[in-house]
Backbone as numpy.savetxt, mean C-alpha at the origin, in Angstrom:
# Nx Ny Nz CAx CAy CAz Cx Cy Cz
23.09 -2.89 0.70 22.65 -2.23 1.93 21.32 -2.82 2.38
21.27 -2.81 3.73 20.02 -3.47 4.63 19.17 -2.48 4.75
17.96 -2.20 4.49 17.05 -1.53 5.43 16.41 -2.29 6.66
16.93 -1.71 7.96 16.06 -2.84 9.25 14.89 -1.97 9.53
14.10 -2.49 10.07 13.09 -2.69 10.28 13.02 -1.04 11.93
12.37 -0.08 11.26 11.89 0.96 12.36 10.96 0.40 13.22
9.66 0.17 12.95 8.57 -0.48 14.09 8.13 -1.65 14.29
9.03 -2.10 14.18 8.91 -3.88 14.91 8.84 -3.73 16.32
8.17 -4.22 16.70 7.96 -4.19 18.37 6.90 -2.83 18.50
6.32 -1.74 18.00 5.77 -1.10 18.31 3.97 -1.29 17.42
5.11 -1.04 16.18 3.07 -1.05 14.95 2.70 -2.43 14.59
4.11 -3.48 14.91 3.29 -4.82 15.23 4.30 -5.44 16.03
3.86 -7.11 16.26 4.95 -7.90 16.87 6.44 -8.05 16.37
7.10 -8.50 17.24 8.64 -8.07 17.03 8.65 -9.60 17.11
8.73 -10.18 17.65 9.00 -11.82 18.11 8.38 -12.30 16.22
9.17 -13.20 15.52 8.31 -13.90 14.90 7.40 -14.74 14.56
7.33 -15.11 15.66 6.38 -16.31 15.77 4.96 -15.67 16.42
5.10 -14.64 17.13 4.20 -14.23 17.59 3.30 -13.10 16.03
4.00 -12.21 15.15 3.96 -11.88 14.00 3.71 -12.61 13.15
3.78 -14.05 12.62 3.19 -14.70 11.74 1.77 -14.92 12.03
1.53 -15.36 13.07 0.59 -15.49 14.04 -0.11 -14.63 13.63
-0.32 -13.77 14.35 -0.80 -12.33 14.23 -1.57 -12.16 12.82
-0.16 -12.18 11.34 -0.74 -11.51 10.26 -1.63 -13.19 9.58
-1.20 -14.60 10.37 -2.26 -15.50 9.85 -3.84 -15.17 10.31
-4.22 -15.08 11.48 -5.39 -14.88 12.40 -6.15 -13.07 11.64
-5.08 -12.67 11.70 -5.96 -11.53 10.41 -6.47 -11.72 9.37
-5.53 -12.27 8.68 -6.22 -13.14 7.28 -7.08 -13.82 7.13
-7.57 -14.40 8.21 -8.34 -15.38 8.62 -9.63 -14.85 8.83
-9.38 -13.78 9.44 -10.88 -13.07 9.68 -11.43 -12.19 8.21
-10.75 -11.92 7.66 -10.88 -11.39 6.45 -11.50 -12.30 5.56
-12.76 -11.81 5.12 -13.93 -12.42 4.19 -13.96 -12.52 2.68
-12.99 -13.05 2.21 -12.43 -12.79 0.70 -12.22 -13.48 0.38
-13.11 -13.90 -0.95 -12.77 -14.65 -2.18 -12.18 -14.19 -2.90
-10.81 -14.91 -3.25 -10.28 -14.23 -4.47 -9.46 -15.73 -5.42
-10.09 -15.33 -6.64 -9.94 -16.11 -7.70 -8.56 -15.73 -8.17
-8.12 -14.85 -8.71 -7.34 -14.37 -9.49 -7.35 -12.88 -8.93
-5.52 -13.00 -8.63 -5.30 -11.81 -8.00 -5.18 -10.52 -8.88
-5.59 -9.16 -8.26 -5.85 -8.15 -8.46 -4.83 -7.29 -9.31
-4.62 -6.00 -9.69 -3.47 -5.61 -10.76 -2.74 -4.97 -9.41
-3.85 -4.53 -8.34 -3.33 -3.29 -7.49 -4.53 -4.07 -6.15
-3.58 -3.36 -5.02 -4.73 -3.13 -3.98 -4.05 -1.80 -3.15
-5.34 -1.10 -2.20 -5.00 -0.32 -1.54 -4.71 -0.80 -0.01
-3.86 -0.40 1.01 -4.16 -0.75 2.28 -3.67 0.26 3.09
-4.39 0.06 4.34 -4.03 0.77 5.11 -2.76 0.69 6.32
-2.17 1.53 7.17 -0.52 1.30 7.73 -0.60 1.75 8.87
-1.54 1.79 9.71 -1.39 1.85 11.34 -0.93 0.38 11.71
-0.91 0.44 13.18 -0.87 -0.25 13.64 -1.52 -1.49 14.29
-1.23 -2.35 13.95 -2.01 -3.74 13.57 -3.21 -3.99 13.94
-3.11 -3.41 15.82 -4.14 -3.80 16.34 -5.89 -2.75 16.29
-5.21 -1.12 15.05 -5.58 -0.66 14.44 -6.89 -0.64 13.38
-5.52 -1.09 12.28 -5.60 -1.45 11.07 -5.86 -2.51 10.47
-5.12 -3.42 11.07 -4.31 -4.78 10.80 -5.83 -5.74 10.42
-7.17 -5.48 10.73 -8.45 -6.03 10.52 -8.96 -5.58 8.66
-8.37 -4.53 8.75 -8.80 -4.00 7.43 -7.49 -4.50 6.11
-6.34 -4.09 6.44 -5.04 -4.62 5.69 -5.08 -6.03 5.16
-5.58 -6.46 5.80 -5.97 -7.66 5.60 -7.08 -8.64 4.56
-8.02 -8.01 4.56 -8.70 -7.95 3.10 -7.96 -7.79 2.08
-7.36 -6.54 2.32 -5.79 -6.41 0.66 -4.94 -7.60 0.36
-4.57 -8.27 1.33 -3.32 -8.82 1.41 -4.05 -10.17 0.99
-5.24 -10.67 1.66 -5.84 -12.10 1.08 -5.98 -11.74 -0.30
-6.42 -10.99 -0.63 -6.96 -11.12 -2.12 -6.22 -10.89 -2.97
-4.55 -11.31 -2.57 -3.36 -11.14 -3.27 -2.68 -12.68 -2.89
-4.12 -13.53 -2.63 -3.09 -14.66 -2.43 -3.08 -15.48 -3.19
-3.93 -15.14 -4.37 -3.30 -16.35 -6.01 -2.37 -16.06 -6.63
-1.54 -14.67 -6.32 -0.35 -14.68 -6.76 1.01 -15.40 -6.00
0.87 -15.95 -4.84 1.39 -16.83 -4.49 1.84 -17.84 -5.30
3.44 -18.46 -5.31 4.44 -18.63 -5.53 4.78 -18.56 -7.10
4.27 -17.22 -7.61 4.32 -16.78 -8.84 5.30 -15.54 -8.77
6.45 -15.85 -7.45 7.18 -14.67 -7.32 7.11 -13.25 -8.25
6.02 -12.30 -7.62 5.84 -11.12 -8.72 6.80 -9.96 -7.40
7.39 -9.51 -8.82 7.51 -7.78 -8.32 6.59 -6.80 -7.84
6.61 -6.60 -6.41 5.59 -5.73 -6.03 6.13 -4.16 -5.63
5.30 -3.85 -6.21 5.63 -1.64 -6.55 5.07 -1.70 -5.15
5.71 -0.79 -4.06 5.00 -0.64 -2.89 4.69 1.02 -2.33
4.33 1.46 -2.71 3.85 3.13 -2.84 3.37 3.14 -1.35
3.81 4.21 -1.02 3.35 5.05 0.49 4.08 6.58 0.49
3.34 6.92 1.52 3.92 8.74 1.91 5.09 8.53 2.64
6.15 9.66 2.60 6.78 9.57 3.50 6.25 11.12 4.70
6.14 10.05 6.38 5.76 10.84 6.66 6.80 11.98 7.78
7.94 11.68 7.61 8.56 12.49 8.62 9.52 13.40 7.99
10.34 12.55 6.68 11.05 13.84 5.98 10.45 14.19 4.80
10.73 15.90 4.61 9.86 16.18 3.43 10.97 16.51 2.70
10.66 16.05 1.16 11.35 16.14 0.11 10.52 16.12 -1.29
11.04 16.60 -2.12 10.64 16.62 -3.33 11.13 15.10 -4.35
9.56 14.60 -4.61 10.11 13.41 -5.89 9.52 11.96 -5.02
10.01 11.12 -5.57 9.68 9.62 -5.21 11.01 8.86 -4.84
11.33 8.54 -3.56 12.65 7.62 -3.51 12.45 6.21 -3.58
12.83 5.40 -3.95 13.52 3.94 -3.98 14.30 3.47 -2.63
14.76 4.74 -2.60 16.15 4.60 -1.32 17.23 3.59 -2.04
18.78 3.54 -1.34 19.53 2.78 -1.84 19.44 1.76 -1.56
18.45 0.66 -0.79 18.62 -0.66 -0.38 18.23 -1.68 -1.58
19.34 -2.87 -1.34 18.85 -3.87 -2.05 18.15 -5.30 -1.26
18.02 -4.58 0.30 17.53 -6.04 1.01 16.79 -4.73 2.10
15.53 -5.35 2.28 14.28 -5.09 3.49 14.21 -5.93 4.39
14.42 -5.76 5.73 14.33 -7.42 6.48 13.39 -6.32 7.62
12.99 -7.65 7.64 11.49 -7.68 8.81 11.90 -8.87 9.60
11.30 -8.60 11.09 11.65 -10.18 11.80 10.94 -11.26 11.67
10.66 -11.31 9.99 9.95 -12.75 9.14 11.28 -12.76 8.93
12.20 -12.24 7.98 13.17 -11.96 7.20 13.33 -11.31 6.26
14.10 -11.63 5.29 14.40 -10.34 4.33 13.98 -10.71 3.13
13.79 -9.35 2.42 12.66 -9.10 1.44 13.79 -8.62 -0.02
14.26 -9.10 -0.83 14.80 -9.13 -1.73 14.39 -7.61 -2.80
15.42 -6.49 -2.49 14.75 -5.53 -3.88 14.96 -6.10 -5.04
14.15 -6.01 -5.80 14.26 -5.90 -7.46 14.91 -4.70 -7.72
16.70 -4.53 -7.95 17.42 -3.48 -8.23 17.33 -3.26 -9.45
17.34 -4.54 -10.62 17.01 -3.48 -11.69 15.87 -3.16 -12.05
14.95 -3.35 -11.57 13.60 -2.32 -11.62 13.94 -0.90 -11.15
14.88 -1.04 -10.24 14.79 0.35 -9.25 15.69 0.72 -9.97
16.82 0.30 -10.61 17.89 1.18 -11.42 17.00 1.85 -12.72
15.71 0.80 -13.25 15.28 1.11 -14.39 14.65 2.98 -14.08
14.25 2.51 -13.04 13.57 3.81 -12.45 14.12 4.78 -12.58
15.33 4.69 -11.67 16.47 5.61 -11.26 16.70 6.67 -12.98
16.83 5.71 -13.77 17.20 5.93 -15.51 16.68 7.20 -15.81
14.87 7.15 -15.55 14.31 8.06 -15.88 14.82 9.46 -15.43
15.54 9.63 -14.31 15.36 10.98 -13.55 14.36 11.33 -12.98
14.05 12.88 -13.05 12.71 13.32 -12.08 11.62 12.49 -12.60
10.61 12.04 -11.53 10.57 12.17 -10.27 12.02 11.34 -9.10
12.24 10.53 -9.73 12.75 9.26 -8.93 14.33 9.52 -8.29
14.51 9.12 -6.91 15.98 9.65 -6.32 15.78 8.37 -5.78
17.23 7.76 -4.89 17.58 6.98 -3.87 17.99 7.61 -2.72
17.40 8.74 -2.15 17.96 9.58 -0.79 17.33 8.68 -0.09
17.92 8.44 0.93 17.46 7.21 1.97 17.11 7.75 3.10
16.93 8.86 3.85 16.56 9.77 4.48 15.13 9.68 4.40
14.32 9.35 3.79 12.48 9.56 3.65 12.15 8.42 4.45
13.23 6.95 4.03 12.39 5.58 4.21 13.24 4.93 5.77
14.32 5.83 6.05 14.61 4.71 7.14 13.84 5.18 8.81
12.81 5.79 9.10 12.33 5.96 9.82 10.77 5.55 9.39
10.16 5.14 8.11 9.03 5.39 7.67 8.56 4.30 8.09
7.23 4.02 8.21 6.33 3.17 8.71 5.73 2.53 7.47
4.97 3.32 6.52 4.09 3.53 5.65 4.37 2.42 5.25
5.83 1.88 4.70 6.16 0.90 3.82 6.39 -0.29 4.93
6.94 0.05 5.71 7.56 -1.18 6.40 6.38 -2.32 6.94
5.30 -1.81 7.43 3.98 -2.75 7.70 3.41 -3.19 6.91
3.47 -3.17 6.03 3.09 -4.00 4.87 3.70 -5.10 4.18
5.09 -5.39 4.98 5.64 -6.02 4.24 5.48 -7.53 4.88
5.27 -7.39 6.08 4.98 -8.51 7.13 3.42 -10.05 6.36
2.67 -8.90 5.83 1.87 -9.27 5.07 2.10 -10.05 4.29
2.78 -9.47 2.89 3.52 -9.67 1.90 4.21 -10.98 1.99
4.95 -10.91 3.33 5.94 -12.03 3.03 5.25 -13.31 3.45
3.83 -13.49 4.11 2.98 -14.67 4.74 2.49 -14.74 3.68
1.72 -13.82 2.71 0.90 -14.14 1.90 1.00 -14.41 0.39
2.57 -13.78 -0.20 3.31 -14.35 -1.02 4.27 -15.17 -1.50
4.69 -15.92 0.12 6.08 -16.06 0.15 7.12 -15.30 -0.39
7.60 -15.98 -1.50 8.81 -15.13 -2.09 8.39 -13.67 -3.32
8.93 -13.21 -3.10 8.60 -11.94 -3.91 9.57 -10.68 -4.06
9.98 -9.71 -4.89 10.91 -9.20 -5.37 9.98 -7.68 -4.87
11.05 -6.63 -4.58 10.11 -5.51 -3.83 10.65 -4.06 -4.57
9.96 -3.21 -5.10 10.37 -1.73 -5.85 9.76 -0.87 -4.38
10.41 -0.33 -3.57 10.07 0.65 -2.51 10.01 1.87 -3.17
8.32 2.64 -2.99 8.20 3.89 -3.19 7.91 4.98 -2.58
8.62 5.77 -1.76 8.28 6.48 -1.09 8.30 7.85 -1.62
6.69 8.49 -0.98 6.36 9.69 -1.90 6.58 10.98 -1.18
7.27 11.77 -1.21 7.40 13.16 -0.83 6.58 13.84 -1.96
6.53 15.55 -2.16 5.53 16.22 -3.25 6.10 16.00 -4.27
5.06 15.69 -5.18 5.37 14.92 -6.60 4.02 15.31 -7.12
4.15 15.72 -8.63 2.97 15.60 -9.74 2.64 13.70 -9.30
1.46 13.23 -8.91 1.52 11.95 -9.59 0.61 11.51 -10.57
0.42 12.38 -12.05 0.05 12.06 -12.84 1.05 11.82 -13.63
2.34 12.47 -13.55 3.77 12.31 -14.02 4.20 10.94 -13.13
4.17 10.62 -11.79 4.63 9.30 -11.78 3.96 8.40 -12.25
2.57 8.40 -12.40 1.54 7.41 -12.97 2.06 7.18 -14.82
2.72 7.89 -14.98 3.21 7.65 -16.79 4.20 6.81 -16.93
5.44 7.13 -15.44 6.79 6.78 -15.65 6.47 5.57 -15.27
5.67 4.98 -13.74 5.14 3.98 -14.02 4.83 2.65 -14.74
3.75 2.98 -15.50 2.99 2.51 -17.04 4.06 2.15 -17.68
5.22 3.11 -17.75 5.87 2.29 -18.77 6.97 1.41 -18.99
7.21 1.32 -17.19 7.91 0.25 -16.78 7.06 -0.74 -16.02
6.07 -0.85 -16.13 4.81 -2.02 -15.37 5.32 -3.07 -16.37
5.51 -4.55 -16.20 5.34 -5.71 -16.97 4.21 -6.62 -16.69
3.24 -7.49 -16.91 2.70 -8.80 -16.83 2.78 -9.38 -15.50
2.03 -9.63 -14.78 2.60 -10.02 -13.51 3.22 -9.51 -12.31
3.38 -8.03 -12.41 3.51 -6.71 -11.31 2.33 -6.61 -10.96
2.72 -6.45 -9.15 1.37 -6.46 -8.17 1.90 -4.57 -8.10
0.80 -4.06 -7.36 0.94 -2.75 -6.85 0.27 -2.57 -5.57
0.71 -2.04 -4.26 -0.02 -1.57 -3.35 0.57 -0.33 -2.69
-0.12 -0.02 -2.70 -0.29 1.34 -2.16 -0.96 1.12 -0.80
-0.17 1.96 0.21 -0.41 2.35 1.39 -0.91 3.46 1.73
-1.94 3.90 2.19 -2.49 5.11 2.82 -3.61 4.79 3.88
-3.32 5.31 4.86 -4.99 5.77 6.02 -5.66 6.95 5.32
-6.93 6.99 5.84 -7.73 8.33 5.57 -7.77 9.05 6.24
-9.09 9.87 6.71 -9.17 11.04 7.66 -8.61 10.65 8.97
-8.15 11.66 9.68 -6.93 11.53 10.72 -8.01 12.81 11.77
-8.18 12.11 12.84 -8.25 12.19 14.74 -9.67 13.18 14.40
-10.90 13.16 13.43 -11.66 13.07 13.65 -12.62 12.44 14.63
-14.30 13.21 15.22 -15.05 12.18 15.98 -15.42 11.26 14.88
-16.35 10.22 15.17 -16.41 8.64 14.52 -17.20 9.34 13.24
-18.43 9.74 13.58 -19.04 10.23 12.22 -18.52 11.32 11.17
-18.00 12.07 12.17 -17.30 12.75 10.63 -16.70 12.27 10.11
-15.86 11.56 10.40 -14.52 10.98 9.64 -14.92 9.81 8.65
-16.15 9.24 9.03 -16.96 8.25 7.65 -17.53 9.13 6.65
-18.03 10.50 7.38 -18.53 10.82 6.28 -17.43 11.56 5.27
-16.36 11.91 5.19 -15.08 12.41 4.81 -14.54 11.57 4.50
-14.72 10.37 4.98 -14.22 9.16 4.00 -15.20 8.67 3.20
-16.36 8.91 3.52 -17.12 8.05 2.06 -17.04 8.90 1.02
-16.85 10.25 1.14 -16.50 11.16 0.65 -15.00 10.48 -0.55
-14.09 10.42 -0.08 -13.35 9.90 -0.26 -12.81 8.85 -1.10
-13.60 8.10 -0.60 -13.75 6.54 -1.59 -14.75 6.85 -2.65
-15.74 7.62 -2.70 -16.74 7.78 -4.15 -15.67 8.23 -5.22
-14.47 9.39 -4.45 -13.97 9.31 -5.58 -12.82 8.46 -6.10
-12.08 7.76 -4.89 -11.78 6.66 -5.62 -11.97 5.60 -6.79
-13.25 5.13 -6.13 -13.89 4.50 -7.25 -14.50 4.98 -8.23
-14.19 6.03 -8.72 -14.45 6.24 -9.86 -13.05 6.99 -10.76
-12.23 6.69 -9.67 -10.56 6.79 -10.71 -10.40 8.35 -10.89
-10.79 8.80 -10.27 -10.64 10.30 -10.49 -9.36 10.96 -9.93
-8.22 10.77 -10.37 -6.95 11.11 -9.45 -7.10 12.82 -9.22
-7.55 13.32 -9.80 -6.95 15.03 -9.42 -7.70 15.35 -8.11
-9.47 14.90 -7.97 -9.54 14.89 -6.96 -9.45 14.39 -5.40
-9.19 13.32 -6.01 -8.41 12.43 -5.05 -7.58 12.84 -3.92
-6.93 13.78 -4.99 -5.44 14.29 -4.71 -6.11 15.98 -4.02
-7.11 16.41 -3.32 -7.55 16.96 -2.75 -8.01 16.33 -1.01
-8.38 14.88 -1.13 -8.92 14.46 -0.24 -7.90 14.45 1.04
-8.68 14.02 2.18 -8.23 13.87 2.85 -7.50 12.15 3.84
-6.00 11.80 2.87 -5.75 10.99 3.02 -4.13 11.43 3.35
-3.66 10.51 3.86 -2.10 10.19 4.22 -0.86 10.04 3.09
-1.82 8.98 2.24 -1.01 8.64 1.19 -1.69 9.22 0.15
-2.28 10.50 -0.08 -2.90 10.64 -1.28 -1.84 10.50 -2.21
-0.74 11.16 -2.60 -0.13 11.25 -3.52 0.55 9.48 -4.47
0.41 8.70 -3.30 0.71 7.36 -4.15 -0.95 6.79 -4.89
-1.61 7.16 -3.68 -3.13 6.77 -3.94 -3.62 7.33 -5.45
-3.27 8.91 -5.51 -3.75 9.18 -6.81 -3.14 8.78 -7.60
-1.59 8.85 -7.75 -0.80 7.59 -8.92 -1.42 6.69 -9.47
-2.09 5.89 -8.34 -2.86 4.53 -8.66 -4.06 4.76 -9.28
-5.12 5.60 -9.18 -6.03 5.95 -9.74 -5.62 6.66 -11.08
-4.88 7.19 -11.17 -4.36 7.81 -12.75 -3.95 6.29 -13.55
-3.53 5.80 -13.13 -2.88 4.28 -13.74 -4.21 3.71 -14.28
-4.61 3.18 -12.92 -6.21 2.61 -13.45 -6.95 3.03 -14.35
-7.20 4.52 -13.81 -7.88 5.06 -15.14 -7.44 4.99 -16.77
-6.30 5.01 -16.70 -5.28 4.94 -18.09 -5.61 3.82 -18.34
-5.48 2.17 -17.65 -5.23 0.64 -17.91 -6.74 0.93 -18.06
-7.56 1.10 -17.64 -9.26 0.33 -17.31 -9.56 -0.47 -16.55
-8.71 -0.23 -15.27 -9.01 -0.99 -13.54 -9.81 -0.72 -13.29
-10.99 -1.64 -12.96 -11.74 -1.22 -11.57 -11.78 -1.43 -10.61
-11.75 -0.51 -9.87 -11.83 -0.24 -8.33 -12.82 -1.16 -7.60
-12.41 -1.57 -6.62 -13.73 -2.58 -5.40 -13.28 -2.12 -4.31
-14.25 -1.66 -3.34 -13.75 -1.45 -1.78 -14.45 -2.99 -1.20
-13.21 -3.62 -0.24 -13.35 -4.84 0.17 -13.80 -4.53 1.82
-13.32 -3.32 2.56 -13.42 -2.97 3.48 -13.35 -1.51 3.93
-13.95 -1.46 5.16 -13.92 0.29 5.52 -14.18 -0.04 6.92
-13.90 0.92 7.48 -13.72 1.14 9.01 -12.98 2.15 9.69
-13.34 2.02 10.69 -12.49 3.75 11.44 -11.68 3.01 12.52
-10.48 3.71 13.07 -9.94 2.95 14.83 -11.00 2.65 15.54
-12.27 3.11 15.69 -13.04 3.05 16.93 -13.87 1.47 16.54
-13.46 0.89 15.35 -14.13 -0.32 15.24 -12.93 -1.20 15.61
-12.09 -0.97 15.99 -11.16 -1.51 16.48 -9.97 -1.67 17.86
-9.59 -0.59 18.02 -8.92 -0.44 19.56 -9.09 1.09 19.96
-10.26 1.79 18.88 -9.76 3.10 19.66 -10.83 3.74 20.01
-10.75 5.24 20.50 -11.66 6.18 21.17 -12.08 6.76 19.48
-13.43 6.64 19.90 -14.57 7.28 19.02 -15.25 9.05 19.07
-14.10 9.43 19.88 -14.19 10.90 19.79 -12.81 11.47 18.19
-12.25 10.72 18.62 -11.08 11.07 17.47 -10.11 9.92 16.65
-10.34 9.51 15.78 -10.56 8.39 15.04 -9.65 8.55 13.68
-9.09 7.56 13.43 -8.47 7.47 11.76 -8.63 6.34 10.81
-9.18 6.50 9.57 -10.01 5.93 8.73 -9.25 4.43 8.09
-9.80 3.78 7.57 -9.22 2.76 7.17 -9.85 2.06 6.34
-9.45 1.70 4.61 -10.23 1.12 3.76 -8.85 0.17 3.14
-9.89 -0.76 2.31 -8.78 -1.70 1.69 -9.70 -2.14 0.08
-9.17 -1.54 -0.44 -9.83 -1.95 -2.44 -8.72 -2.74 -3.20
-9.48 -3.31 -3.73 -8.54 -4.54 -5.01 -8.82 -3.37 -6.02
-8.10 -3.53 -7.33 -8.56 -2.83 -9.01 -7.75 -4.23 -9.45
-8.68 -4.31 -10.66 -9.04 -5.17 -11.42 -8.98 -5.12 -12.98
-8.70 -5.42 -13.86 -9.28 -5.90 -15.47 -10.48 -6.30 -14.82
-11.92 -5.24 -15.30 -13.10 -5.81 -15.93 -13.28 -7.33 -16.69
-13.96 -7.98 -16.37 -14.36 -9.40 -16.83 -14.81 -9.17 -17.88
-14.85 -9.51 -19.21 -15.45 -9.55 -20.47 -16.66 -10.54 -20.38
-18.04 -10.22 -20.01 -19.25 -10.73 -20.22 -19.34 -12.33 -21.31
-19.41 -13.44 -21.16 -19.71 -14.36 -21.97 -20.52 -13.74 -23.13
-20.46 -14.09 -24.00 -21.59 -14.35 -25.37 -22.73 -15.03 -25.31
């Protein structure tokens, strides 16, 4: 089964050539060194002309995993149907008008194995955004790559952060999709997001999972993980719509962090 593509032509370009374009000239503006790519990054899933300044930091600093075809876990909310658990959905192919994005089925069957949390109801992901903009990224900045779709309805995710862990291998990327504070004026919504990100970076999933974000529930997953592995967190970027295409009376937040293995200090 195909999943096509919901907002092509709306949350970015539909034409491909005009879309490569697009997610190269983002990348481009994005100020990132990256040596050795990250375990995880966070990004954000508006719409390009949005977001697409900030997403972009995530997505460069995932570009030494390039043509090291890794399995990437792709965590987001689902935001239109509500359901209980984490779906996969039944697809084994994602196509974007780059092209199509290959699932890793037996990752997703491995999943499936466990039971709760994990379903394939396809109802969460074929209208969802969360996942689908990110993949445009993905496919410029990894080429080839194998994809586990996670879409989060209410879920413990200190319980998905276990089931997780213990299907993660060597060479699994993770990103997680979420925006932050939503149609705030400009200053509140930084300060509710710096709010926000302090506790990110410091891996604190329960409160996390209080804040005010979109994707908290994949977001705190990731911070329970980290905290478990010994990731650290980096915010590469932050910004609101109004640094970008929108009105600064009511505004939605936007950050992008790598986590990392700590460097072991020379002798």
């Amino acid at each position: 089964m195909t999943r096509k593509p919901a907002v092509a032509g709306t949350f970015y370009p539909e034409d491909p050539e005009v879309l490569k374009r697009t997610v190269l000239d983002l990348l481009e503006g994005a100020e990132v060194v990256a040596e050795i790519p990250p375990k995880a990054v966070v990004s954000p899933h508006a719409g390009y002309v949005y977001s697409g300044p900030f997403a972009a930091y995530a997505f460069k600093a995932l570009m030494p995993a390039r043509g090291r075809t890794p399995t990437v876990f792709l965590l987001g909310p689902a935001h239109f149907v509500a359901f209980n658990g984490v779906s996969t959905g039944p697809f084994d192919v994602w196509e974007t008008p780059l092209g199509e994005v290959a699932v890793d089925v037996g990752r997703v069957e491995e999943l499936l194995s466990l039971g709760h949390p994990f379903t394939d109801v396809a109802d969460p992901l074929l209208p969802e955004h969360s996942l689908e903009v990110e993949l445009p990224f993905l496919q410029v900045v990894l080429g080839d790559f194998n994809l586990v779709p996670l879409a989060f309805g209410i879920v413990n995710p200190l319980l998905v952060a276990r089931r997780l862990l213990g299907v993660l291998r060597e060479g699994d990327l993770i990103v997680v999709s979420t925006d932050l504070s939503h149609y705030h004026p400009d200053p509140v919504a930084r300060r509710l997001d710096g709010e926000t990100l302090r506790v990110a970076l410091e891996n604190d999933a329960e409160t996390l999972l209080e804040r005010e974000a979109c994707g908290r529930y994949p977001w705190s997953t990731l911070a329970a993980m980290a905290r478990e592995k010994g990731w650290k967190p980096t915010l590469l970027a932050y910004g609101t719509s109004a640094d970008t295409a929108g009105d600064p009376r009511s505004v939605v937040g936007y950050a992008a962090l790598r986590y990392d293995v700590p460097r072991t200090p020379l002798a």
